[in-house]
N, C-alpha and C positions, 0 to 999 in steps of 0.2 A: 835386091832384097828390100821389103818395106820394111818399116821402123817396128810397124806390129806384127811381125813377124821375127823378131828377134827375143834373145833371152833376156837382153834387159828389158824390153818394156813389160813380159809377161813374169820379172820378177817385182817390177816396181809396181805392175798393177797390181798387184797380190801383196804386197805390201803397204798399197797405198789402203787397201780394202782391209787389211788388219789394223791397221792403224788408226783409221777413222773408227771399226769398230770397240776395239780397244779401249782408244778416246772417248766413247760417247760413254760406255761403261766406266770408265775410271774417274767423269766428270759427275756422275752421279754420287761419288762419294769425294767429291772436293779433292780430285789427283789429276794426275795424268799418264798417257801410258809411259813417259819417261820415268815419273818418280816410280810409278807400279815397278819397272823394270829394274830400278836401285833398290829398291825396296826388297827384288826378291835375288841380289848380287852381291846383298851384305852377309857374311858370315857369323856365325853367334861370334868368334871370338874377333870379330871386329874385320875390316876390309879397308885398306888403302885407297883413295879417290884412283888413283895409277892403275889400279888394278879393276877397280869397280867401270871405269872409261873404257880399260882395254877391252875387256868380256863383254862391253856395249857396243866395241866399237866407234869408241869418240874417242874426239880432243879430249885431253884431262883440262882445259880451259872451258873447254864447250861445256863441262859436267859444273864445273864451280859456281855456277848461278844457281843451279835446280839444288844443288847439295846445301847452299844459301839457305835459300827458300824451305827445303826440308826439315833444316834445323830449327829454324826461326818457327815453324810450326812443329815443332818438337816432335818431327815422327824420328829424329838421328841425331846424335850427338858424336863428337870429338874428343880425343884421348891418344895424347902421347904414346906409340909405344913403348913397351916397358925395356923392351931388349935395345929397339935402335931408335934415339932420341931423334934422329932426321925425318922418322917416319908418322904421320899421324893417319891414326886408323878410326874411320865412320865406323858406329853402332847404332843399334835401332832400341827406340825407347820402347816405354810399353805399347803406348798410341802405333810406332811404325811398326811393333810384332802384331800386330790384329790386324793392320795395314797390308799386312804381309801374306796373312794368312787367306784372307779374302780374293789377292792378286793371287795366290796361289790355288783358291780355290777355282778362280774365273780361267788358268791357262790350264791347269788341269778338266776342266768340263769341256772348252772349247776341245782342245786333244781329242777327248773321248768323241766328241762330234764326228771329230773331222777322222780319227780312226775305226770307228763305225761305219762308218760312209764310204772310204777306201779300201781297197782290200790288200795283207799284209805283204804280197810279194811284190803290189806296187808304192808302198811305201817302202820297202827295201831300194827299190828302184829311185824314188825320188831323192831318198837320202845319199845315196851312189852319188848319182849327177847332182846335187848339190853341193855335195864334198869335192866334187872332180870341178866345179865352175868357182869355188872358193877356192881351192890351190891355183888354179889357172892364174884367177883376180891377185891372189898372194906373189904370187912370181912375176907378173906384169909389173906389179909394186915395185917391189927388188931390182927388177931389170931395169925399171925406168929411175929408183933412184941411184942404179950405179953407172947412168948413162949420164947422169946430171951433174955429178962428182959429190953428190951427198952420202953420209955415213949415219 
Protein backbone atom coordinates (compact mmCIF):
# COMPACT_ATOMS: atom_id res chain seq x y z
CA UNK A 1 0.00 0.00 0.00
CA UNK A 2 1.19 3.66 -0.78
CA UNK A 3 1.28 6.21 1.80
CA UNK A 4 -1.46 8.23 -0.33
CA UNK A 5 -3.48 5.68 -0.20
CA UNK A 6 -4.07 5.26 3.23
CA UNK A 7 -6.66 6.91 5.76
CA UNK A 8 -4.30 8.95 7.49
CA UNK A 9 -2.89 10.88 4.66
CA UNK A 10 -6.37 11.52 3.22
CA UNK A 11 -7.53 12.71 6.74
CA UNK A 12 -4.42 14.89 7.40
CA UNK A 13 -4.70 16.30 3.84
CA UNK A 14 -8.15 17.45 4.50
CA UNK A 15 -7.18 18.75 7.56
CA UNK A 16 -4.15 20.26 6.52
CA UNK A 17 -6.65 22.15 3.86
CA UNK A 18 -8.98 23.25 6.63
CA UNK A 19 -6.73 24.57 8.56
CA UNK A 20 -4.81 26.78 6.32
CA UNK A 21 -8.17 27.77 5.32
CA UNK A 22 -9.37 28.58 8.57
CA UNK A 23 -6.17 30.30 9.18
CA UNK A 24 -6.17 32.58 6.61
CA UNK A 25 -9.85 33.58 7.71
CA UNK A 26 -9.12 33.84 11.32
CA UNK A 27 -5.94 36.06 10.59
CA UNK A 28 -7.91 38.68 8.96
CA UNK A 29 -9.41 39.43 12.24
CA UNK A 30 -6.08 39.23 14.37
CA UNK A 31 -6.94 35.11 15.62
CA UNK A 32 -6.29 32.03 14.76
CA UNK A 33 -8.02 28.82 14.02
CA UNK A 34 -6.78 27.72 17.58
CA UNK A 35 -8.12 30.62 19.50
CA UNK A 36 -11.51 30.62 16.95
CA UNK A 37 -11.77 27.02 18.33
CA UNK A 38 -11.53 28.19 22.25
CA UNK A 39 -13.53 30.69 21.64
CA UNK A 40 -16.46 28.65 20.47
CA UNK A 41 -15.57 25.56 23.47
CA UNK A 42 -16.28 28.11 26.13
CA UNK A 43 -19.62 27.85 27.78
CA UNK A 44 -21.61 30.95 29.05
CA UNK A 45 -21.33 29.56 32.49
CA UNK A 46 -17.57 29.42 32.19
CA UNK A 47 -15.28 26.22 30.89
CA UNK A 48 -12.28 24.59 32.70
CA UNK A 49 -8.87 24.69 30.47
CA UNK A 50 -9.15 20.48 31.16
CA UNK A 51 -12.15 20.49 29.57
CA UNK A 52 -11.78 23.15 26.80
CA UNK A 53 -7.98 20.76 25.79
CA UNK A 54 -10.02 17.81 25.99
CA UNK A 55 -12.91 18.70 23.26
CA UNK A 56 -9.81 20.05 21.12
CA UNK A 57 -8.00 17.45 21.64
CA UNK A 58 -4.73 18.72 23.22
CA UNK A 59 -2.28 18.82 26.05
CA UNK A 60 -3.99 21.02 28.75
CA UNK A 61 -0.11 22.28 28.64
CA UNK A 62 -0.29 22.75 24.87
CA UNK A 63 -3.58 25.10 25.50
CA UNK A 64 -1.87 27.38 28.29
CA UNK A 65 -0.02 29.66 26.02
CA UNK A 66 -2.90 30.58 23.49
CA UNK A 67 -5.41 30.79 26.91
CA UNK A 68 -2.22 33.32 27.93
CA UNK A 69 -2.32 35.11 25.03
CA UNK A 70 -6.27 35.31 24.84
CA UNK A 71 -6.56 36.83 28.17
CA UNK A 72 -3.83 39.32 27.74
CA UNK A 73 -5.94 40.43 24.85
CA UNK A 74 -8.92 40.37 26.70
CA UNK A 75 -11.10 38.18 24.52
CA UNK A 76 -11.34 35.51 28.31
CA UNK A 77 -10.83 35.86 31.56
CA UNK A 78 -10.51 33.62 34.83
CA UNK A 79 -12.56 33.05 37.89
CA UNK A 80 -12.34 30.67 40.58
CA UNK A 81 -15.17 28.40 40.75
CA UNK A 82 -17.63 29.06 43.16
CA UNK A 83 -18.42 25.31 44.20
CA UNK A 84 -14.86 23.71 43.73
CA UNK A 85 -11.89 26.19 44.66
CA UNK A 86 -9.27 23.74 42.74
CA UNK A 87 -11.09 24.59 39.71
CA UNK A 88 -10.61 27.79 37.61
CA UNK A 89 -13.05 28.17 34.90
CA UNK A 90 -12.13 30.49 31.34
CA UNK A 91 -15.06 32.96 30.21
CA UNK A 92 -15.32 35.14 27.40
CA UNK A 93 -15.33 38.82 27.67
CA UNK A 94 -17.45 41.07 25.59
CA UNK A 95 -14.67 41.52 22.75
CA UNK A 96 -14.39 37.13 22.80
CA UNK A 97 -18.58 36.94 22.48
CA UNK A 98 -18.41 38.96 19.08
CA UNK A 99 -15.12 36.83 18.60
CA UNK A 100 -17.41 34.18 18.98
CA UNK A 101 -20.03 34.84 17.13
CA UNK A 102 -18.19 35.56 13.87
CA UNK A 103 -16.19 31.86 14.37
CA UNK A 104 -19.42 30.74 14.64
CA UNK A 105 -20.71 32.41 11.80
CA UNK A 106 -17.67 31.39 9.49
CA UNK A 107 -18.08 27.17 10.63
CA UNK A 108 -21.71 27.56 10.22
CA UNK A 109 -21.44 29.03 6.34
CA UNK A 110 -18.50 26.81 5.59
CA UNK A 111 -21.14 23.61 6.81
CA UNK A 112 -23.72 24.95 4.59
CA UNK A 113 -21.06 24.71 1.66
CA UNK A 114 -19.79 21.72 2.11
CA UNK A 115 -23.69 20.23 3.03
CA UNK A 116 -24.89 21.56 -0.25
CA UNK A 117 -22.38 20.19 -2.15
CA UNK A 118 -22.72 16.46 -0.57
CA UNK A 119 -25.58 14.73 -0.52
CA UNK A 120 -27.32 13.65 3.03
CA UNK A 121 -26.89 9.77 2.74
CA UNK A 122 -23.31 10.41 2.02
CA UNK A 123 -22.79 12.44 4.93
CA UNK A 124 -24.60 9.80 6.99
CA UNK A 125 -21.84 7.70 5.57
CA UNK A 126 -19.00 9.92 6.26
CA UNK A 127 -19.93 10.39 9.79
CA UNK A 128 -20.41 6.37 10.25
CA UNK A 129 -16.63 5.84 9.23
CA UNK A 130 -15.47 8.74 11.07
CA UNK A 131 -16.87 7.70 14.25
CA UNK A 132 -15.78 3.96 13.54
CA UNK A 133 -11.75 5.44 12.65
CA UNK A 134 -12.00 7.59 16.03
CA UNK A 135 -13.09 4.49 18.31
CA UNK A 136 -10.47 2.40 16.46
CA UNK A 137 -7.66 5.43 17.17
CA UNK A 138 -9.41 5.50 20.89
CA UNK A 139 -8.76 1.72 21.66
CA UNK A 140 -5.30 1.63 19.87
CA UNK A 141 -4.63 4.52 22.67
CA UNK A 142 -5.86 2.19 25.45
CA UNK A 143 -4.24 -0.76 24.27
CA UNK A 144 -0.93 0.82 23.84
CA UNK A 145 -1.13 2.52 27.24
CA UNK A 146 -1.81 -0.73 29.03
CA UNK A 147 0.88 -2.36 27.12
CA UNK A 148 3.29 0.20 28.60
CA UNK A 149 2.16 -0.09 32.25
CA UNK A 150 0.63 3.49 32.21
CA UNK A 151 -2.70 4.32 34.00
Amino acid sequence: MRLTETIDFHIKKTWHSLTKMYNRIASQHDASQTVAYILVNIDKEGTPATIIAQRLGMEATSLSRVIKNMEERELIFKEVDGQDKRVMKIFLTDAGVEKRKLVKKTLIDFNKKVLSAIPKEDMKVFYKVMNKINELASQENINQKSQSGLK
